[in-house]
DSSP file (Angstrom, degrees, kcal/mol; ACC not computed):
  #  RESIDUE AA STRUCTURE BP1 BP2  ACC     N-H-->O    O-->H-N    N-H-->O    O-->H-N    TCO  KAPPA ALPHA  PHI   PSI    X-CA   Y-CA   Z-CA
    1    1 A X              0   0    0      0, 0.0     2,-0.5     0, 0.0     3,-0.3   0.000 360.0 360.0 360.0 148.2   -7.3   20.0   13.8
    2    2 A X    >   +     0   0    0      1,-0.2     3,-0.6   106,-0.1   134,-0.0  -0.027 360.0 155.6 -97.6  52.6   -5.6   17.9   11.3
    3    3 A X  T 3   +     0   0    0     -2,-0.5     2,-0.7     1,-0.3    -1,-0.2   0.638  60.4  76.0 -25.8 -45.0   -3.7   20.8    9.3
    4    4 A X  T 3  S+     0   0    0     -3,-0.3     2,-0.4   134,-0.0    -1,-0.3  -0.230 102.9  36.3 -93.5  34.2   -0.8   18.4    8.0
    5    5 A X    <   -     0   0    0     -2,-0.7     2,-0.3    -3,-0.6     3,-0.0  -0.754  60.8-176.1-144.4 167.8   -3.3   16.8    5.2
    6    6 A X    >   -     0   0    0     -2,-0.4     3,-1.1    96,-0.0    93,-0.3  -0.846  44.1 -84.4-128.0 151.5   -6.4   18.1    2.8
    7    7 A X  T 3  S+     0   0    0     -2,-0.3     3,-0.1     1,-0.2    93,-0.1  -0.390 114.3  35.8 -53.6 151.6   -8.4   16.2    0.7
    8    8 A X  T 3  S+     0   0    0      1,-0.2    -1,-0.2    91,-0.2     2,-0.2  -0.013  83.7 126.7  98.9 -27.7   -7.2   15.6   -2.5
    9    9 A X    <   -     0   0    0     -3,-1.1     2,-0.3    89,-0.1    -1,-0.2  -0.402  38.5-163.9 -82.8 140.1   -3.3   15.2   -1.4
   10   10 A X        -     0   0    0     88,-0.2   140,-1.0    -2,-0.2     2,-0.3  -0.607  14.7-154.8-110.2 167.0   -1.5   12.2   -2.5
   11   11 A X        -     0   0    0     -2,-0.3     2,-0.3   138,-0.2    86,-0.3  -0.976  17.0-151.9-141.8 133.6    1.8   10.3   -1.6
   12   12 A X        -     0   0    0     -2,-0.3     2,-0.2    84,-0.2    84,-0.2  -0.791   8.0-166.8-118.1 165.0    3.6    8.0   -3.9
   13   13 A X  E     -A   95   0A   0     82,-1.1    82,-0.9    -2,-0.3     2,-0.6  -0.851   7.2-160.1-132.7  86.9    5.6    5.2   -3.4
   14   14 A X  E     +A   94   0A   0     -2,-0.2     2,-0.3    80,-0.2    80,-0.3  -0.831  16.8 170.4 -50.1  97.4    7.7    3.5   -5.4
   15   15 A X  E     -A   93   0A   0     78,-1.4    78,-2.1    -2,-0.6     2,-0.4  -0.931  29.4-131.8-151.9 117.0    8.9   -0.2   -4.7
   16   16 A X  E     -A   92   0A   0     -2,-0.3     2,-1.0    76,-0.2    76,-0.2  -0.645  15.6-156.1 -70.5 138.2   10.9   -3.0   -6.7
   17   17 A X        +     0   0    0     74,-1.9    73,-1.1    -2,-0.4    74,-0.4  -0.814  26.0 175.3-105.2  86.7    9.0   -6.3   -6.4
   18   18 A X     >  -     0   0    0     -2,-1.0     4,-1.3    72,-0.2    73,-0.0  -0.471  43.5-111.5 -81.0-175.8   12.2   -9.4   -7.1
   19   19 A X  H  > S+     0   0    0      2,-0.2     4,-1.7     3,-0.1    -1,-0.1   0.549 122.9  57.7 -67.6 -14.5   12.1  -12.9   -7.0
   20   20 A X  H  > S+     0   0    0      2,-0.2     4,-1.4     3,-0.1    -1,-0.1   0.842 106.0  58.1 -92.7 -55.9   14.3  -13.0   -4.0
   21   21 A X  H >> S+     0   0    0      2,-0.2     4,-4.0     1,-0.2     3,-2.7   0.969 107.4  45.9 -21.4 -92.4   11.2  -10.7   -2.5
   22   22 A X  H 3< S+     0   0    0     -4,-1.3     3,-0.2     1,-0.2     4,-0.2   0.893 112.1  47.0 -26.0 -68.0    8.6  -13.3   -3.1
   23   23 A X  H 3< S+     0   0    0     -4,-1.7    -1,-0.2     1,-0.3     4,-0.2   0.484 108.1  56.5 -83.7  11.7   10.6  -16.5   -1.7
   24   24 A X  H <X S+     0   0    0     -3,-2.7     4,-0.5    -4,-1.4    -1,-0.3   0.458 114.2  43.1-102.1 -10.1   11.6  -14.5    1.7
   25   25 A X  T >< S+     0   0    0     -4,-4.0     3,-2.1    -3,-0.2     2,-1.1   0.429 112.8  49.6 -92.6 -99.8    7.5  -14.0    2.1
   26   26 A X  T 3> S+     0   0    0      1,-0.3     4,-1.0    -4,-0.2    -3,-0.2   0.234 112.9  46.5 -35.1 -30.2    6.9  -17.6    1.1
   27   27 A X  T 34 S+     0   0    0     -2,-1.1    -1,-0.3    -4,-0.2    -2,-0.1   0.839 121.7  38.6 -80.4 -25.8    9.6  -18.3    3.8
   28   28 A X  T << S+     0   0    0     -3,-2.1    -3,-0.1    -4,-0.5    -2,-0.1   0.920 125.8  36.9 -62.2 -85.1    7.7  -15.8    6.4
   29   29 A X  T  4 S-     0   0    0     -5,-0.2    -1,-0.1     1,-0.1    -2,-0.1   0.689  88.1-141.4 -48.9 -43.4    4.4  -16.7    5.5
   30   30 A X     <  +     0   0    0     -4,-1.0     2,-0.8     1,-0.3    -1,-0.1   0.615  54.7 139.9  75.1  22.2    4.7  -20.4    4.9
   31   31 A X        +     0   0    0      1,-0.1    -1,-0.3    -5,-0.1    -2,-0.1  -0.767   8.4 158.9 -77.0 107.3    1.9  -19.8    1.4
   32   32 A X        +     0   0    0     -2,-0.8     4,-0.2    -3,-0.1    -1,-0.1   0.259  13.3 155.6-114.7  11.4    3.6  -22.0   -0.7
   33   33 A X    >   -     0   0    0      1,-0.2     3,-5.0     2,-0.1     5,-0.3  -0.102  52.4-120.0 -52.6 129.8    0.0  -22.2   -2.7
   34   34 A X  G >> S+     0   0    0      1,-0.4     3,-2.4     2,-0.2     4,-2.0   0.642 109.0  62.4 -45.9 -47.9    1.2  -23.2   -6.2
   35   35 A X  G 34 S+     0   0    0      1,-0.3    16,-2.4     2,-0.2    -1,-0.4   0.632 110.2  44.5 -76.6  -4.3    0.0  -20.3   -8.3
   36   36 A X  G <4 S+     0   0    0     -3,-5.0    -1,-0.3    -4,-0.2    -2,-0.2   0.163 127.3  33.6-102.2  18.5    2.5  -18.1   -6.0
   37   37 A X  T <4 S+     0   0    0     -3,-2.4    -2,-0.2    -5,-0.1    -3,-0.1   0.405 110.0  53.1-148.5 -22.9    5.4  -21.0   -6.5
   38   38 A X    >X  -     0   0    0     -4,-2.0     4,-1.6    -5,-0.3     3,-0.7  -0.276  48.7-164.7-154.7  77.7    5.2  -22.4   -9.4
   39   39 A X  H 3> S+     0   0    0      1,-0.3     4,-1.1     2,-0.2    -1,-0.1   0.575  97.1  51.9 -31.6 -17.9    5.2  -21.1  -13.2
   40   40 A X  H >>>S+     0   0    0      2,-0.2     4,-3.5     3,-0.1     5,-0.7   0.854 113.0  42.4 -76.9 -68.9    3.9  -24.5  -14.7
   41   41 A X  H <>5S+     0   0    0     -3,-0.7     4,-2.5     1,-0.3     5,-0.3   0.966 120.3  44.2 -49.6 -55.9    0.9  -24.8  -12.3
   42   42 A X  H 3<>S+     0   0    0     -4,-1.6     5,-1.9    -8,-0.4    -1,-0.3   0.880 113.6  47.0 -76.5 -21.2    0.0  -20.8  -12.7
   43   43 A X  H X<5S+     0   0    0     -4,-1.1     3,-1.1    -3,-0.5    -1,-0.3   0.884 111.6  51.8 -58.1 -35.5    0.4  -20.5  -16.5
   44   44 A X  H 3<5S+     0   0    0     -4,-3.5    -2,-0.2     1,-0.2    -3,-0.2   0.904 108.2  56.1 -53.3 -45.6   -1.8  -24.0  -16.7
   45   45 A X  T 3<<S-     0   0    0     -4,-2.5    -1,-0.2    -5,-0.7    -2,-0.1   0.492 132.6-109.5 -56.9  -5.2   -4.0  -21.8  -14.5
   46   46 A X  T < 5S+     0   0    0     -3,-1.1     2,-0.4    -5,-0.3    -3,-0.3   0.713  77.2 129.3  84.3  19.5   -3.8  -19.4  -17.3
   47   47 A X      < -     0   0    0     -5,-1.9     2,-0.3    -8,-0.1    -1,-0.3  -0.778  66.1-118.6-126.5 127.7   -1.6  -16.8  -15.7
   48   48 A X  S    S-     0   0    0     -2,-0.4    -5,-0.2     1,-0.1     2,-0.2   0.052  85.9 -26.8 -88.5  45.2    1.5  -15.6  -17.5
   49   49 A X  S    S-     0   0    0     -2,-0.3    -1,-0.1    -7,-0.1   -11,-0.1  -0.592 104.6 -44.0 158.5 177.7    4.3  -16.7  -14.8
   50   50 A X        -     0   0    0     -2,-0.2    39,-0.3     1,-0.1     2,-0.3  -0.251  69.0-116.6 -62.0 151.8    3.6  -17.2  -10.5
   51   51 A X        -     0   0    0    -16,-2.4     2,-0.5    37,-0.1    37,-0.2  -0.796  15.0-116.3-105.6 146.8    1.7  -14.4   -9.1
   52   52 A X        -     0   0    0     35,-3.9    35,-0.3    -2,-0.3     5,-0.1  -0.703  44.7-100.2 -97.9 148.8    2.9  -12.4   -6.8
   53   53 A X        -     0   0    0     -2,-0.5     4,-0.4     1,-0.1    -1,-0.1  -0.086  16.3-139.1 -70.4 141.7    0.7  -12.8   -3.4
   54   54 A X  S >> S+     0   0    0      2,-0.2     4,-2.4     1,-0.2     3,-1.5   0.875 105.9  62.9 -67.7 -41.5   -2.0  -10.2   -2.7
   55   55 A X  H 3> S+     0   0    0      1,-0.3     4,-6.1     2,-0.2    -1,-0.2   0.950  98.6  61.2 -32.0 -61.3   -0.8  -10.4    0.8
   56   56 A X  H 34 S+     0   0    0      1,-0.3    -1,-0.3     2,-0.2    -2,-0.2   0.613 102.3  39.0 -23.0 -43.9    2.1   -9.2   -0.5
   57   57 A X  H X> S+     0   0    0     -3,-1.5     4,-1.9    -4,-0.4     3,-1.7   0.698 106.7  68.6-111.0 -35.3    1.4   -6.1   -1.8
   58   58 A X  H 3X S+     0   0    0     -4,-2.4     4,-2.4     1,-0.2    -2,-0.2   0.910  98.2  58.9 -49.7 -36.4   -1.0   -5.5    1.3
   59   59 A X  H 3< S+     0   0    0     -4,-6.1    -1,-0.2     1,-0.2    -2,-0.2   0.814 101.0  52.5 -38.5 -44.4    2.4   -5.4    3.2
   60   60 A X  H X> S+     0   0    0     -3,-1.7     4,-2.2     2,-0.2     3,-1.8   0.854 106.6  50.1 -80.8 -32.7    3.4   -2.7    1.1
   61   61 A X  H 3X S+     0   0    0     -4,-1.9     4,-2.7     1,-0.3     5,-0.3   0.958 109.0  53.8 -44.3 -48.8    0.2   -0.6    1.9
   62   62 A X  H 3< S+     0   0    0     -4,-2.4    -1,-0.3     1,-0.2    -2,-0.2   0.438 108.7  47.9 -84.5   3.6    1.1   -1.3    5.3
   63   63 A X  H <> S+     0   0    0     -3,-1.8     4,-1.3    -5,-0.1     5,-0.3   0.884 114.4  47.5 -68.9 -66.7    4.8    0.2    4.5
   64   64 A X  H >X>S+     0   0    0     -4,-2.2     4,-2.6     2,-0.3     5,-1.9   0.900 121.9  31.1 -73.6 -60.0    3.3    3.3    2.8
   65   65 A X  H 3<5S+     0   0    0     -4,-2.7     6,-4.5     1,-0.3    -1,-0.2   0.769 118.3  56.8 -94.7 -19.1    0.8    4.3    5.3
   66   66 A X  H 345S+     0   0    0     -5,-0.3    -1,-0.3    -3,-0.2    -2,-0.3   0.613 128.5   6.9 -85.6 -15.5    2.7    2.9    8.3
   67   67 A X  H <<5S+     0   0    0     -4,-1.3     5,-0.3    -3,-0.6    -2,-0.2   0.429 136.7  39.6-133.9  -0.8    6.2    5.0    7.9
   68   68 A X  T  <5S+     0   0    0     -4,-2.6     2,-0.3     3,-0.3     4,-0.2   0.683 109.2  22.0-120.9 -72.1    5.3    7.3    5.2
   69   69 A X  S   <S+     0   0    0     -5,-1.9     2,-0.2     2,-0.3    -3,-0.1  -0.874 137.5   7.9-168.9  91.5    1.7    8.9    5.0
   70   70 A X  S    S-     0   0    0     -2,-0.3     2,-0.3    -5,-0.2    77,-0.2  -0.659 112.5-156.2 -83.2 -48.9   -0.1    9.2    7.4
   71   71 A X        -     0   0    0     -6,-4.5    -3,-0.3    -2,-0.2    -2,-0.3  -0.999  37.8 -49.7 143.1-167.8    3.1    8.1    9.0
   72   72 A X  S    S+     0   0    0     -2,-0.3    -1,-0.1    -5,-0.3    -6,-0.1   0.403 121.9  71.7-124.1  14.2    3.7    6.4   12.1
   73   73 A X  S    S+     0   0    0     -3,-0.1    60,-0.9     2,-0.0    61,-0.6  -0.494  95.8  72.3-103.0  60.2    1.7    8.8   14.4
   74   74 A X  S    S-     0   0    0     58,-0.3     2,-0.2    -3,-0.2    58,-0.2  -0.719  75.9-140.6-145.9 168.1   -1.2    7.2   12.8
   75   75 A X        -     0   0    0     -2,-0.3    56,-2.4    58,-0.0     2,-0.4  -0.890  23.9-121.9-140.4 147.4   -2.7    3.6   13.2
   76   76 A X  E     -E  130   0B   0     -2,-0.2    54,-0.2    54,-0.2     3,-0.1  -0.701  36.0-174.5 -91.5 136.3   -4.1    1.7   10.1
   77   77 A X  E     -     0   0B   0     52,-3.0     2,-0.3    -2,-0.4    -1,-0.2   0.844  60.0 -17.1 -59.6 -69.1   -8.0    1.0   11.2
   78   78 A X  E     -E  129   0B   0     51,-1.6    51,-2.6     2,-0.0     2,-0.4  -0.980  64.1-149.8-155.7 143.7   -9.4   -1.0    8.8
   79   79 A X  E     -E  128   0B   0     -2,-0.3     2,-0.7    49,-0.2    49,-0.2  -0.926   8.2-174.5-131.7 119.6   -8.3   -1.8    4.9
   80   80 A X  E     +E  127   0B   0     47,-1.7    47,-2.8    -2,-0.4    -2,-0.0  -0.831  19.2 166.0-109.7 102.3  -10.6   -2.7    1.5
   81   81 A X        -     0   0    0     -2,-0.7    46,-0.2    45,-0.2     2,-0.2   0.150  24.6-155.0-107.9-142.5   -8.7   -3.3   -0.6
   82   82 A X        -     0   0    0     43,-0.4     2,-0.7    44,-0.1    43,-0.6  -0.664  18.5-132.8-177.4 113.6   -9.8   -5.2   -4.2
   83   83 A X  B     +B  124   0A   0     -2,-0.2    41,-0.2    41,-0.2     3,-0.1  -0.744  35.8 165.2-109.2 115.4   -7.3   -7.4   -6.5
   84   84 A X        +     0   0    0     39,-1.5     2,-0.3    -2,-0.7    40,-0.2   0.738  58.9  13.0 -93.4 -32.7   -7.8   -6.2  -10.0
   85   85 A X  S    S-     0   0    0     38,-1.3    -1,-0.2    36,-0.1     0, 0.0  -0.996  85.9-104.2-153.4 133.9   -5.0   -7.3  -12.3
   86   86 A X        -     0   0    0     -2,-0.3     2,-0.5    -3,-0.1   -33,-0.1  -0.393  36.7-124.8 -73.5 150.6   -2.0  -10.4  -11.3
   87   87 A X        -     0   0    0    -35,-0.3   -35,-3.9   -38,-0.1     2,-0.2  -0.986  17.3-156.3-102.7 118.3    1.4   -9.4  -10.4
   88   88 A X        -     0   0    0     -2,-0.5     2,-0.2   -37,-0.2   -37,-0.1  -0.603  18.5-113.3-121.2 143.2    4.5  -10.4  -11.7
   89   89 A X  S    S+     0   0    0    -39,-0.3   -71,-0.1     1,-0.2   -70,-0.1  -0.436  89.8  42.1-110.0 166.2    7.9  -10.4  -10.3
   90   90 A X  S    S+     0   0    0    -73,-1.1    -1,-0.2    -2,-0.2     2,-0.2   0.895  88.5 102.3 -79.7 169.4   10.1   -8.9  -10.9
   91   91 A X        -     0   0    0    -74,-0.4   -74,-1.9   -76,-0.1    -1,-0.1  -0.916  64.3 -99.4 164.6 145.4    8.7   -5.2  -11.5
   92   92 A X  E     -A   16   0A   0     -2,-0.2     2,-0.5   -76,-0.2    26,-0.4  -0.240  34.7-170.0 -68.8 160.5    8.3   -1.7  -10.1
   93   93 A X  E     -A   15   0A   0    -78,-2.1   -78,-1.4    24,-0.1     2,-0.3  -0.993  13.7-138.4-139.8 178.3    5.1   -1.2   -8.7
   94   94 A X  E     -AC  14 116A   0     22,-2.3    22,-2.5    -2,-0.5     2,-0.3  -0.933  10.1-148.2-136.7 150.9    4.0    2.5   -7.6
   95   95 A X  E     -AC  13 115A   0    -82,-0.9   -82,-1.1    -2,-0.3     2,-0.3  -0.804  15.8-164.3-116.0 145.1    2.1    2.9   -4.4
   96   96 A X        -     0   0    0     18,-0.9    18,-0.3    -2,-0.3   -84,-0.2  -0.915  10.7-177.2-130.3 164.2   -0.9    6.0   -4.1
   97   97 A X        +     0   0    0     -2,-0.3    16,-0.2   -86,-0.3   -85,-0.1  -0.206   4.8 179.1-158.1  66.1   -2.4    7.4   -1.3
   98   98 A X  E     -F  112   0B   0     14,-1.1    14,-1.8   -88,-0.2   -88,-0.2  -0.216  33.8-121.8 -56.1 128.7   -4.9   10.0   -1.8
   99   99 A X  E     +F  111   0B   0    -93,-0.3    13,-0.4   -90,-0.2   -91,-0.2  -0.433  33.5 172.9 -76.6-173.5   -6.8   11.6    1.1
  100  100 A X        +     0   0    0     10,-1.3     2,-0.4    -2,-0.2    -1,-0.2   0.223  65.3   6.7-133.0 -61.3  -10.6   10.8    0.2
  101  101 A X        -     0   0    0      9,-0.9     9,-0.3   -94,-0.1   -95,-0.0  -0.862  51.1-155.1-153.8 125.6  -11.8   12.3    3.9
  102  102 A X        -     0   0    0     -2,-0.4     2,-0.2     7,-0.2     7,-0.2  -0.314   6.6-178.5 -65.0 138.3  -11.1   14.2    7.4
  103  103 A X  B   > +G  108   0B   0      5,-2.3     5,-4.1     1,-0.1    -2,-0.0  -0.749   5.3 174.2-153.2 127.4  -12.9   13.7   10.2
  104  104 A X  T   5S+     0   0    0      1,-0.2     3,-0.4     2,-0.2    -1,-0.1   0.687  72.5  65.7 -99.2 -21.9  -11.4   15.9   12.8
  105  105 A X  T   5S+     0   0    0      1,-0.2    -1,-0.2     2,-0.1    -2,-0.0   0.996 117.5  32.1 -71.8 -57.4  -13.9   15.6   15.7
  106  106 A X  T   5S-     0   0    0      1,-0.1    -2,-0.2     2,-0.1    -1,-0.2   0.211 110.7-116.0-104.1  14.4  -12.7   11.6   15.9
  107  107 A X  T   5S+     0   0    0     -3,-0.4    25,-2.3     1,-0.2     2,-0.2   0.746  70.4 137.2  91.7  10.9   -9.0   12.3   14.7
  108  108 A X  E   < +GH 103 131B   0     -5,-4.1    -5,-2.3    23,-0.2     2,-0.3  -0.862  31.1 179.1-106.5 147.0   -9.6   10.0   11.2
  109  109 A X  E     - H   0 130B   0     21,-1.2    21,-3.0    -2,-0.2     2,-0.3  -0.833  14.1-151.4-117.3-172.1   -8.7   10.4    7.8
  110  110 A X  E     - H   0 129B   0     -2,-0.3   -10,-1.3    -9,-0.3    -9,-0.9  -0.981  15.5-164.8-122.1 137.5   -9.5    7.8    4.8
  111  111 A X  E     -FH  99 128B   0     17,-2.8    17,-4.8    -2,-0.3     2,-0.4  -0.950  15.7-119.3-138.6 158.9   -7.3    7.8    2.1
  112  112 A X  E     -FH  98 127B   0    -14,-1.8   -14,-1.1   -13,-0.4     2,-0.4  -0.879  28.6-156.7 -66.8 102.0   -7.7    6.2   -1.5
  113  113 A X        +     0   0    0     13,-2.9    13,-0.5    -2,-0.4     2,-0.3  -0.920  21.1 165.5-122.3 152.7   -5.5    3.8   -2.5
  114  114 A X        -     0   0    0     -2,-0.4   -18,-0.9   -18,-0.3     2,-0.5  -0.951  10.8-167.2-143.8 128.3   -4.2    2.5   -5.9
  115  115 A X  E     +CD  95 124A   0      9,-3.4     8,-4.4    -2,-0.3     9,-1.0  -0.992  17.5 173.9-124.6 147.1   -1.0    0.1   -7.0
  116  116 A X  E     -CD  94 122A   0    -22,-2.5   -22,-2.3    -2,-0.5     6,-0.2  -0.912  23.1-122.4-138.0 170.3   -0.1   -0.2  -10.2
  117  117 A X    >   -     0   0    0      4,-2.8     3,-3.6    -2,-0.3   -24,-0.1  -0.464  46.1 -77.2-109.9-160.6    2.6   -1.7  -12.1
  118  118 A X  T 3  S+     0   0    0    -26,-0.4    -1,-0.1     1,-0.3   -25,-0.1   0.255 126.6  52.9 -67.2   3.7    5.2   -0.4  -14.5
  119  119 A X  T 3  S-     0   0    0      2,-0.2    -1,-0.3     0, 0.0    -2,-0.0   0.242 125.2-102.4-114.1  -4.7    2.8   -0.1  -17.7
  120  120 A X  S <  S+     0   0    0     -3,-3.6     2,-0.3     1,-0.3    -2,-0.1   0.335  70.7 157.6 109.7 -36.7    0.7    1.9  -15.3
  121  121 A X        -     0   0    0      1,-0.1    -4,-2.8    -5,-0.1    -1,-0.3  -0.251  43.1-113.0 -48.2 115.6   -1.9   -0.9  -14.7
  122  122 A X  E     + D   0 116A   0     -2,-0.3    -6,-0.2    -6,-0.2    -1,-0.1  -0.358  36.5 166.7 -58.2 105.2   -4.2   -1.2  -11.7
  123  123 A X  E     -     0   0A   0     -8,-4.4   -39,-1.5     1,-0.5   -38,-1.3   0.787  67.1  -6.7-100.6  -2.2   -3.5   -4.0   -9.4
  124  124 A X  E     +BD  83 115A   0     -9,-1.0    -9,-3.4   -41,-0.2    -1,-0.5  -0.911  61.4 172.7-156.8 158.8   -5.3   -3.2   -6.8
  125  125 A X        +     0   0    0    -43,-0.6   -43,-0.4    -2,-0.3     2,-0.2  -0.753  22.1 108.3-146.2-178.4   -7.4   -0.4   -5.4
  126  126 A X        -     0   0    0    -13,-0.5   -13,-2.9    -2,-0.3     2,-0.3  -0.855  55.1 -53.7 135.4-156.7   -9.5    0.3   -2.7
  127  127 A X  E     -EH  80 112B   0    -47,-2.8   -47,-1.7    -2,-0.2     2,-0.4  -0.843  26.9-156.1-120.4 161.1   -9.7    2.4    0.7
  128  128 A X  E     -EH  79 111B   0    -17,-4.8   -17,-2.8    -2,-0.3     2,-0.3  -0.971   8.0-153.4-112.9 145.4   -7.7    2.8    4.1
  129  129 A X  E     -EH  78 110B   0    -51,-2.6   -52,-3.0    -2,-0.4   -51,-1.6  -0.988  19.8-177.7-134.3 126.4   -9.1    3.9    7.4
  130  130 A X  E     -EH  76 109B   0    -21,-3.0   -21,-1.2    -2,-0.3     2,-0.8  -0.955  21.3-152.6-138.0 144.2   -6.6    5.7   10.0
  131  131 A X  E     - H   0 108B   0    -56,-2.4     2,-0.5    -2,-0.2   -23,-0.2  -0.872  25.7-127.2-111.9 113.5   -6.9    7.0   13.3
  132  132 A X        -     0   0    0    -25,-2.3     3,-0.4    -2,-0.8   -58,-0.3  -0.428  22.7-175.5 -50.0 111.1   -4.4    9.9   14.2
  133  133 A X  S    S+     0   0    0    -60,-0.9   -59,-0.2    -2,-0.5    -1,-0.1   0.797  73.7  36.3 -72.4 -24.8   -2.5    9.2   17.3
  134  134 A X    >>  +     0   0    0    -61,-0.6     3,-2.2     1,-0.1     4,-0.6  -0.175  67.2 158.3-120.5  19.4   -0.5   12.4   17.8
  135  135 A X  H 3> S+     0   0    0     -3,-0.4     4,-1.3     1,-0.3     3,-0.4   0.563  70.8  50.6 -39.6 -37.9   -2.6   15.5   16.8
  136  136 A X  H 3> S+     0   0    0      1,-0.2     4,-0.6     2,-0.2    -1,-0.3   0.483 110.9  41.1 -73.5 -31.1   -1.2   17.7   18.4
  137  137 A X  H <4 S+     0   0    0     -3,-2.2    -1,-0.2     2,-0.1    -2,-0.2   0.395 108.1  60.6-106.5  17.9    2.1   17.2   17.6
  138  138 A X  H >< S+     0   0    0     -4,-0.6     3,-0.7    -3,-0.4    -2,-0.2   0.570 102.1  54.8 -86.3 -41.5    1.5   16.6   14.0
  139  139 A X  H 3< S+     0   0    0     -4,-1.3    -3,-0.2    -5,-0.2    -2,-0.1   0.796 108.4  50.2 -79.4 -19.4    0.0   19.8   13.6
  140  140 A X  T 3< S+     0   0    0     -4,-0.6     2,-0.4    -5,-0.0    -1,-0.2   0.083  80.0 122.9 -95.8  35.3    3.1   21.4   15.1
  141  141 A X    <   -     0   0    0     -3,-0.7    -3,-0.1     2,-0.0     2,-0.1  -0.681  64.0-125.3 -79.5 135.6    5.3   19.7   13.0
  142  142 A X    >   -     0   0    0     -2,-0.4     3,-1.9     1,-0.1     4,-0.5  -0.492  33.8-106.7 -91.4 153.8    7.7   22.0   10.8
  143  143 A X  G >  S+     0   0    0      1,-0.3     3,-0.7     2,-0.2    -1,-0.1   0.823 125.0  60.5 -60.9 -32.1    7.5   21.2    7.1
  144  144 A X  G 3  S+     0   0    0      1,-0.2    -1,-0.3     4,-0.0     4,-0.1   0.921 103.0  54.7 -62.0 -28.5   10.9   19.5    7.2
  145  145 A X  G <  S+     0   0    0     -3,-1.9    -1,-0.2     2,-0.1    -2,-0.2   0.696  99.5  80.2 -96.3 -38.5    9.1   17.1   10.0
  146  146 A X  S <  S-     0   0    0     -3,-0.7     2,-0.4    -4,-0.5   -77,-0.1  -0.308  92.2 -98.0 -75.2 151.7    5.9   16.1    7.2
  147  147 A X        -     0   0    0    -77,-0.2     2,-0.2   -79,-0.1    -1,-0.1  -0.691  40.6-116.1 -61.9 120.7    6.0   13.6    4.3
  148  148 A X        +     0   0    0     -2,-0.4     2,-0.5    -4,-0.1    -1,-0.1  -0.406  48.7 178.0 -65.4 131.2    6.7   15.4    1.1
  149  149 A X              0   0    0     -2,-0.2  -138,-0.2  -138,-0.1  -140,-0.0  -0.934 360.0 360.0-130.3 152.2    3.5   14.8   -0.8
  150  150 A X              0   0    0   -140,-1.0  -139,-0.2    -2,-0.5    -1,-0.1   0.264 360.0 360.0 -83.0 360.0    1.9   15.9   -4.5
């Protein structure tokens, strides 16, 4: 059984986004595409300063769900994720992860996820789909051992 979550429990995440952030994934990534690079071209583009790469922020999903909640006796499945509202560096952004659904015969949950930035504003939403690796010793995990969650 998968005791250590319920529906409805979330985990947040907080994360500062700098400029120094951005140009070590543009050197990782090699996306130098202009509206992530270059404040002329992405305000002519209508955009109030470079946007920060969608990728980007998928990374941090893949932070949250990969070392926090589920964790890292988990593996991320599948991700839909949806990009609502542009992101500007630098800024905090807050990370959610709301379970949406168990399924205990095949060892999955699905969780809801939402980032938003410091006014509160949705940039992205969408779902994650995760297979528990470790049931068994996830359900005998002592509370100190679990992600602290809301």
């Amino acid at each position: 059984m998968l005791t250590a979550f319920h529906v409805g429990q979330t985990h947040h995440l907080g994360i500062p986004i700098t400029r120094d952030d951005l140009a070590r994934y543009v050197a990782l990534s090699g996306d130098t595409a202009p509206l992530h690079v270059d404040a002329e071209f992405a305000k002519a583009a209508g955009f109030d300063g470079v946007v920060v790469h969608g990728a980007y922020l998928m990374a941090l999903v893949s932070r949250l769900v990969g070392t926090e909640f589920p964790g890292p006796r988990s593996v991320l499945e599948r991700a839909d994720i949806a990009f609502r509202k542009p992101c500007y560096a630098p800024c905090d952004v807050k990370l959610a992860a709301t379970v949406r659904q168990i399924s205990e015969a095949v060892a999955t949950i699905v969780l809801d996820i939402a980032i938003t930035d410091d006014s509160g504003t949705v940039l992205a939403s969408g779902k994650t789909w995760h297979r528990i690796l470790d049931v068994r010793s996830l359900n005998d995990a002592t509370d100190n051992d679990l992600p602290v969650t809301v």
